[in-house]
C-alpha positions in Angstrom: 0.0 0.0 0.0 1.3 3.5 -1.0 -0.3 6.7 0.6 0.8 10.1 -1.3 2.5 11.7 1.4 5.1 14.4 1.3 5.7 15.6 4.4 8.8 13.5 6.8 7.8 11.5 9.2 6.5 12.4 13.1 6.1 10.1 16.4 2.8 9.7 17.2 1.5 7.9 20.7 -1.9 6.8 20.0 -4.8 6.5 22.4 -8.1 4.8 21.7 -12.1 6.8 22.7 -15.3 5.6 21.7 -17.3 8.2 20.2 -21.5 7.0 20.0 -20.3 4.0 21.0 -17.8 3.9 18.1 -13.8 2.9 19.1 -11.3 5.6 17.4 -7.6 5.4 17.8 -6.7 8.8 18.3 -3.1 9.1 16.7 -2.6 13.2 18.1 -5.7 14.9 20.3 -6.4 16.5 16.8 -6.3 13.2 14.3 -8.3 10.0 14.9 -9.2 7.1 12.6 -11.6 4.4 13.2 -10.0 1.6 15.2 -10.7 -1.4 12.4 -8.0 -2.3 9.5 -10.0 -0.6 6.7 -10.4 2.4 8.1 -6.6 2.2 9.5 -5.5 1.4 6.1 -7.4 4.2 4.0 -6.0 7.7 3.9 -9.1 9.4 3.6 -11.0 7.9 6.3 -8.5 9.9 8.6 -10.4 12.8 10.4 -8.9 16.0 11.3 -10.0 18.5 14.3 -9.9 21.4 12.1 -11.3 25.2 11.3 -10.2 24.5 8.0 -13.1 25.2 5.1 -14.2 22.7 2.2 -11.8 19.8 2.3 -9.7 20.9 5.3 -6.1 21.2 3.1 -4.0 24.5 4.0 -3.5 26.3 0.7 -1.6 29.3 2.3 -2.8 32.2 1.8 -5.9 30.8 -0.1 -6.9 28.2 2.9 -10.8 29.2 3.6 -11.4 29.3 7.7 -15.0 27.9 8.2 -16.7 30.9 10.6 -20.1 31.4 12.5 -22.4 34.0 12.1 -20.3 36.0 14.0 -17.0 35.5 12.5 -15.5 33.0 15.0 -13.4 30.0 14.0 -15.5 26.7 13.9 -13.5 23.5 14.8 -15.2 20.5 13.6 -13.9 16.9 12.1 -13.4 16.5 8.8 -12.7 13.1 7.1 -9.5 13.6 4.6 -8.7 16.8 6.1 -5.0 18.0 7.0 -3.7 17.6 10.9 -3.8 21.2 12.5 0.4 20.1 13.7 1.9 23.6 15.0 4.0 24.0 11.5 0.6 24.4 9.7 -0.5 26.7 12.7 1.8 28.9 12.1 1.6 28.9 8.3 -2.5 29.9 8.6 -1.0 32.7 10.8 1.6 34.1 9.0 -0.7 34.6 6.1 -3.3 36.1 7.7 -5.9 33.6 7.5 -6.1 32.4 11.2 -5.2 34.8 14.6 -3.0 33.7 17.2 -6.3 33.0 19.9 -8.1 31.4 17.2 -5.9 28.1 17.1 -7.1 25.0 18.6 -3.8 24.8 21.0 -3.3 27.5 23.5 -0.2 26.5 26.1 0.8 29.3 28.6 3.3 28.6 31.6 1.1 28.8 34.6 3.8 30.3 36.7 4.3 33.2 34.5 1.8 33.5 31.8 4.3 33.2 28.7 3.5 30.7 25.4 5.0 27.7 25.4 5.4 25.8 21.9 4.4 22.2 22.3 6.5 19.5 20.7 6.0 15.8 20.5 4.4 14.3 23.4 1.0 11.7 24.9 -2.2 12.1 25.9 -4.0 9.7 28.2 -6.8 9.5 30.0 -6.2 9.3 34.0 -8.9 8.1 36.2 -7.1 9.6 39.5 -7.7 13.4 37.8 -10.4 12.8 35.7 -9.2 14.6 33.1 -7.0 13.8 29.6 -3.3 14.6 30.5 -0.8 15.5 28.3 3.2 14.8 28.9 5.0 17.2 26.0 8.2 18.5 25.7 8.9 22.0 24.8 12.5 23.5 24.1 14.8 21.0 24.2 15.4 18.8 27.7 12.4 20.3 28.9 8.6 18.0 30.1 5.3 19.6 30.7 2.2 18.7 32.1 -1.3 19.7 31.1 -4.4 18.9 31.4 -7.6 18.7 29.7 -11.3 18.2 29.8 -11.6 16.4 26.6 -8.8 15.3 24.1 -8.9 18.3 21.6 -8.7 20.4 24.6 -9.2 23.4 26.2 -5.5 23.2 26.6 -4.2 26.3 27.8 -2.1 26.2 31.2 0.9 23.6 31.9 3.2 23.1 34.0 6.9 22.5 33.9 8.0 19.2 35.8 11.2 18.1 34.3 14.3 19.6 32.7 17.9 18.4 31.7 20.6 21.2 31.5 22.1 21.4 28.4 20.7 18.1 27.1 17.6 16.4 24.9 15.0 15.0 26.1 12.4 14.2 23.5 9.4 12.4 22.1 8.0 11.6 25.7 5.1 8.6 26.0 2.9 8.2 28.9 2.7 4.4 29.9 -0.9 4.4 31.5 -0.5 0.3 32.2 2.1 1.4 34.4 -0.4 3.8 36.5 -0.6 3.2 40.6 -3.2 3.9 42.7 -6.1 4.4 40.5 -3.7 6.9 38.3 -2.1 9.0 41.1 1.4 8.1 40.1 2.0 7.9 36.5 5.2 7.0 34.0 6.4 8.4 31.3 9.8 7.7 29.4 11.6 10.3 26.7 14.9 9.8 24.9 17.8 10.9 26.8 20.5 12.6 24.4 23.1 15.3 23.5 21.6 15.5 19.6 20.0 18.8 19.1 21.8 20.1 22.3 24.3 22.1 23.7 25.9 19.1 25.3 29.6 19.5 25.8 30.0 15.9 26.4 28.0 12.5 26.2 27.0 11.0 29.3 28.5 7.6 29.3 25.9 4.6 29.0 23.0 6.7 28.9 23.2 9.0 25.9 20.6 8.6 23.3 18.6 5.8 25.6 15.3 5.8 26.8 14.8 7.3 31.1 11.8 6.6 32.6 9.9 9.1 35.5 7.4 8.8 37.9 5.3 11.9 38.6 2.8 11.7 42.1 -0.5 13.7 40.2 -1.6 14.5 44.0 1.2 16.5 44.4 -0.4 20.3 44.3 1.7 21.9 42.4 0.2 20.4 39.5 -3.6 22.2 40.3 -3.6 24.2 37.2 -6.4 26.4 36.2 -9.0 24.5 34.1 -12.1 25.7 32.3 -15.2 27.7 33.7 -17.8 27.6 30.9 -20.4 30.2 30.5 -23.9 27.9 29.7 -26.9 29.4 28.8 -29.7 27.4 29.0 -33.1 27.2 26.7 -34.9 29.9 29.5 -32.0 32.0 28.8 -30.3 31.9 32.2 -26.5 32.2 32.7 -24.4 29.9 35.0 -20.8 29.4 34.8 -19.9 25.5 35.5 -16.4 23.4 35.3 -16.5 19.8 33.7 -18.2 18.3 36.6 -21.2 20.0 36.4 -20.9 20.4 33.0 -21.4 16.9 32.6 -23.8 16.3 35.6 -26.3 18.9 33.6 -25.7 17.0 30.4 -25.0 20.5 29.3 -22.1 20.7 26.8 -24.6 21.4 23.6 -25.4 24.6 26.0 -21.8 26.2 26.7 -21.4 29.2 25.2 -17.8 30.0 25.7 -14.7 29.2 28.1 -15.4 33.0 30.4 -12.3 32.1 32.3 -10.1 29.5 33.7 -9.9 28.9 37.8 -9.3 26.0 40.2 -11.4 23.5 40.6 -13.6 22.8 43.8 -11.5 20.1 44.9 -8.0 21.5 44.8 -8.1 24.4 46.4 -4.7 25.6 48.3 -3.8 28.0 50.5 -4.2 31.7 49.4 -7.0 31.3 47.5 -11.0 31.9 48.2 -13.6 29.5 47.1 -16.7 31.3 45.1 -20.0 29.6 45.4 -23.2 30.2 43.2 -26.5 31.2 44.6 -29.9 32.2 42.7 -31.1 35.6 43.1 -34.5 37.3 41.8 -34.3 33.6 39.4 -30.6 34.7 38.4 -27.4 33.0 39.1 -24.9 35.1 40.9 -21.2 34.4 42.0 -20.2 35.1 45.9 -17.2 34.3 48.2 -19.5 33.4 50.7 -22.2 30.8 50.5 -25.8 31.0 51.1 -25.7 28.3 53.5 -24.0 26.1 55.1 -24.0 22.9 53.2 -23.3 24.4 49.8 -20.2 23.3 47.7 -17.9 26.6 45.9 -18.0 25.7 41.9 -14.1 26.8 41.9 -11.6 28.8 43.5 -9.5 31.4 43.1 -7.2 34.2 43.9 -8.4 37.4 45.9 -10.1 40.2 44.6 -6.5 42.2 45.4 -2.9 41.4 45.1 -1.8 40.1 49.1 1.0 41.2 50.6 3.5 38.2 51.1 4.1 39.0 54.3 0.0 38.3 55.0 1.0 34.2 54.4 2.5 31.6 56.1 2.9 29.5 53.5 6.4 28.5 52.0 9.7 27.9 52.5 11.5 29.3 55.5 14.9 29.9 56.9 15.6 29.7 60.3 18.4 30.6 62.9 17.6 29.1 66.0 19.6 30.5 69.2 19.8 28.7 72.5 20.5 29.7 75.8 23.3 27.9 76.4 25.0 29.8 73.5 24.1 27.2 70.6 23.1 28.4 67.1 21.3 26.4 64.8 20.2 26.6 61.3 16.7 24.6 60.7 14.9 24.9 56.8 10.8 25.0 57.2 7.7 24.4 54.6 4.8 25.5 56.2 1.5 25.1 54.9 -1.9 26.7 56.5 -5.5 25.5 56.6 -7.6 27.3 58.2 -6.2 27.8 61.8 -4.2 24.2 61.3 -0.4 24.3 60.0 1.0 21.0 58.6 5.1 21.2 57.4 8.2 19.6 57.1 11.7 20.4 58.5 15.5 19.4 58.0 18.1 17.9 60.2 15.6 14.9 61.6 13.4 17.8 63.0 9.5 16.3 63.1 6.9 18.7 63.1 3.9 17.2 64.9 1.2 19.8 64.5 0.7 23.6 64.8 -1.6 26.8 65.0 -1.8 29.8 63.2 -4.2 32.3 64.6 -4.4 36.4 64.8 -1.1 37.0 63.6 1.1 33.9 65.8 2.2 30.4 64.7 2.7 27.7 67.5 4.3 24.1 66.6 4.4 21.1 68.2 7.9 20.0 67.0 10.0 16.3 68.1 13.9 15.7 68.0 15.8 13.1 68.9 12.8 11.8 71.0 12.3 15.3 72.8 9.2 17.3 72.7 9.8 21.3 71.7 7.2 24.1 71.8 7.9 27.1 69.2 6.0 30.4 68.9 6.1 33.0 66.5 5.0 36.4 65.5 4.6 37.0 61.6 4.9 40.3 60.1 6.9 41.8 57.1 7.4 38.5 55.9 9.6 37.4 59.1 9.0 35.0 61.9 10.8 36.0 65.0 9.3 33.8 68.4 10.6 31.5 71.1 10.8 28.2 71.5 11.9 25.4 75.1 12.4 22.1 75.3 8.9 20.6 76.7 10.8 19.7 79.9 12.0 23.1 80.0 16.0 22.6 80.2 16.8 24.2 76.9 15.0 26.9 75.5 15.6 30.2 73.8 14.6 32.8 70.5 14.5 31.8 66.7 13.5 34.0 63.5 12.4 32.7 59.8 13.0 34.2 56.5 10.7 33.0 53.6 13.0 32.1 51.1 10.3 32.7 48.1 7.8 34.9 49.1 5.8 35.1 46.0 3.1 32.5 44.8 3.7 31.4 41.4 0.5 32.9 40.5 1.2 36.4 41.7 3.8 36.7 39.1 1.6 35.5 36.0 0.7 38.0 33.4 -2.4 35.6 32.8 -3.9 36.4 36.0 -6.7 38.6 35.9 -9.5 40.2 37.8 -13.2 38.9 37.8 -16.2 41.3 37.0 -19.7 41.6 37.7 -21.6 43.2 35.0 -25.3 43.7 35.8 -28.0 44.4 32.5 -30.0 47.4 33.3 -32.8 46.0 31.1 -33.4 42.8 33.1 -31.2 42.9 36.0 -29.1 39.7 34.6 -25.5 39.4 35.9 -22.5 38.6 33.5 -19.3 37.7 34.7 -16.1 39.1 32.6 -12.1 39.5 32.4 -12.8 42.2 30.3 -12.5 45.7 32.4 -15.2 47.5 29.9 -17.9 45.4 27.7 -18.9 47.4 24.6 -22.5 47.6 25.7 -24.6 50.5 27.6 -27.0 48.2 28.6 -24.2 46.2 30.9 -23.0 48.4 34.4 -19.5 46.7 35.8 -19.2 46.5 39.7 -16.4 48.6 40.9 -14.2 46.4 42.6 -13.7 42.5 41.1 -15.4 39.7 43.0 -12.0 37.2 42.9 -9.0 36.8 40.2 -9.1 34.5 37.7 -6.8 33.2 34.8 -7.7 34.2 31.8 -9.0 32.5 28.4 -6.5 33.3 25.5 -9.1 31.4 23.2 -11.7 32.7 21.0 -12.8 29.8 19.9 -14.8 27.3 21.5 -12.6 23.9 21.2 -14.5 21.1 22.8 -14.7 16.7 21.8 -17.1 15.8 24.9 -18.5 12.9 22.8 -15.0 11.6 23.2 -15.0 8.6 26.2 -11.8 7.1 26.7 -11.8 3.1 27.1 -10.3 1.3 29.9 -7.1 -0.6 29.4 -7.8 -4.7 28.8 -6.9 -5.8 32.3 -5.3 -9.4 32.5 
């Protein structure tokens, strides 16, 4: 069999979905085939996720975008059509015919809001996150992790877990048959190598082999922002759900657009506020507080205003610890708060047992070498200066903390953005917006934001939720 292709070759990790109860192999999020051996061996039978007009080839300049009514870019797949790879991305954009936001792939560092250009990589399903993951490499030696709420995306925000200095690291494959309790720890494997480095030297044995990883998807660094859809349903009435309640309303025909990204309701962290929904007057509105007591927040996010880091106790500290016996010490803290409790870790065999964190003073419970210590501290200006004795009270004396990175990850992303309330004058309808001034009289913004979110770099709306992934054949 001979297939007229002209393009070179490109590694693909294929995963399979059933779609109406149909089985696809998906080679790339935006290219599936049906999973028999004529479809497989048929060229045309290969469908493309694609805004691309007619029969889905890019002709340059003279490529056709299919648009709505109102001039958005309309994703749909197209049998025989061309894959959407970020080479033909970039080809629509250069001339003219497609804008930056209007591609299907959107990938922006979490931590500081920049692109990132997607290489080779795998998506899988994981049952642990509920979510399609993708492991891709970016600029050479470096991993990311995203996730997704269907295979074609949104994928915006990822996360970067690995890196290998002056070295290659490509063409990483997820190994889901390797996944550990229920998906929680996953594998993936690249190729280790000094090609298309700046490698001064070969590392012996390993160059140009394969190195496996293990990455712990509880871990919660890896809480990106995901998707909060605006759906409007057939009364008319606004809410703004993530995939959960998305799919518990069997209401993906009704999504409108992705209004924003946040966290989800169940991987919240410190620093953040959760925002619950209540109906007002027969109107959905968006609080921090809930209208009582048993209701669940639909996602969290950052405060209406920038904190000051020294406001949290949160991070990494370093301490000098001074006896009165004359003894100095030097201790390294991670403190985490929740609510009043404080959970951490500490160096040099120190355990921490338990602590406080209430108006303004942290207490611990801390153990070493089998002996019970009590700390307290004052926080302000981003210091910890306190006490601390021996429980038995032979040893005591004064200790101060410097946070070593003071700044949340989010705090220093251009993608972060504040939250409006617009309310219609007309019907008294609320509208929730990253946009600082709507181009509509009828619309009056609150003053202040309600929370910060992260915003949506997409104007299009790129969704596959008839996309269900099937469960590895267990032996």
């Amino acid at each position: 069999m001979k297939w007229p292709v002209a393009e070179g070759h490109d590694s693909s990790h294929p995963f399979r979905a059933r779609v109406n109860g149909v089985e696809y192999l998906y080679l790339y999020p935006n290219w599936r085939v049906k999973a028999d051996l004529k479809n497989l061996a048929d060229l045309k039978d290969y469908e493309a996720f694609t805004c691309v007009a007619g029969d889905g080839r890019v002709n340059g300049a003279a490529t056709v975008i299919d648009r709505d009514s109102e001039g958005r870019a309309r994703y749909s797949w197209r049998p025989g059509a061309a894959r959407l790879h970020p080479g033909r991305i970039r080809e629509l954009i250069t001339a003219g015919r497609l804008k930056p936001e209007e591609s299907w792939i959107q990938f922006q560092d979490f931590e500081s809001g920049a692109p990132v250009e997607a290489g080779r990589g795998s998506v899988y399903w994981n049952e642990f996150r509920r979510r399609w993951v993708m492991i891709v490499s970016a600029k050479p030696g470096e991993i990311w992790f995203a996730e997704a709420d269907t295979p074609v995306g949104p994928w915006v925000y990822a996360r970067w877990v690995v890196s290998h200095d002056s070295y290659n690291f490509y063409n990483p494959t997820q190994h889901p048959f390797f996944d550990q309790d229920g998906g929680r720890l996953i594998y993936f494997e690249g190729t280790y190598t000094a090609s298309f480095s700046d490698a001064k030297e070969k590392t012996p044995r390993y160059d140009y082999n394969q190195v496996m990883y293990r990455l712990a998807l509880d871990d919660s660094r890896l809480n990106l922002p995901l998707p909060v859809y605006r759906v409007k349903s057939a009364e008319g009435r606004l809410s703004y759900l993530v995939r959960e309640d998305v799919e518990a309303n069997q209401a993906w025909e009704q999504i409108e657009q992705v209004a924003f990204f946040a966290i989800p309701p169940n991987r919240g962290r410190g620093g953040m506020i959760p925002v619950f929904a209540s109906t007002e007057d027969g109107n959905v509105v968006l609080r921090d507080t809930p209208t009582s007591g048993e209701a669940r927040p639909i996602f969290f996010a950052l405060p209406p205003r920038r904190s000051s880091a020294g406001d949290s106790l949160d991070g990494t500290w370093e301490c000098e610890l001074k006896a009165s016996d004359g003894g100095e010490f030097a201790v390294t803290l991670e403190l985490k708060a929740e609510g009043e409790s404080v959970s951490g870790k500490a160096s040099d065999d120190i355990v921490i047992r338990g602590g406080s964190f209430k108006e303004g003073t942290l207490r611990l419970d801390v153990l070493h070498e089998k002996k019970a210590y009590d700390f307290s501290a004052a926080l302000g200006g981003g210091k910890l200066s306190g006490h601390w004795k021996r429980g038995d009270g032979a040893l005591s004396g004064t200790w101060s903390a410097t946070r070593l990175d003071s700044t949340p990850p989010e705090e220093r992303s251009a993608a972060v953005v504040p939250l409006y309330e617009y309310r219609n004058a007309r019907d008294s309808r609320q509208i929730y917006s990253t946009e600082p001034n709507i181009e509509n009289k009828t619309l009056k913004r609150s003053l202040e934001p309600i929370c910060r979110v992260w915003k949506s770099p997409m104007s299009a709306l790129i969704l596959d939720p008839r996309a269900r992934p099937v469960p590895l054949a267990k032996d």
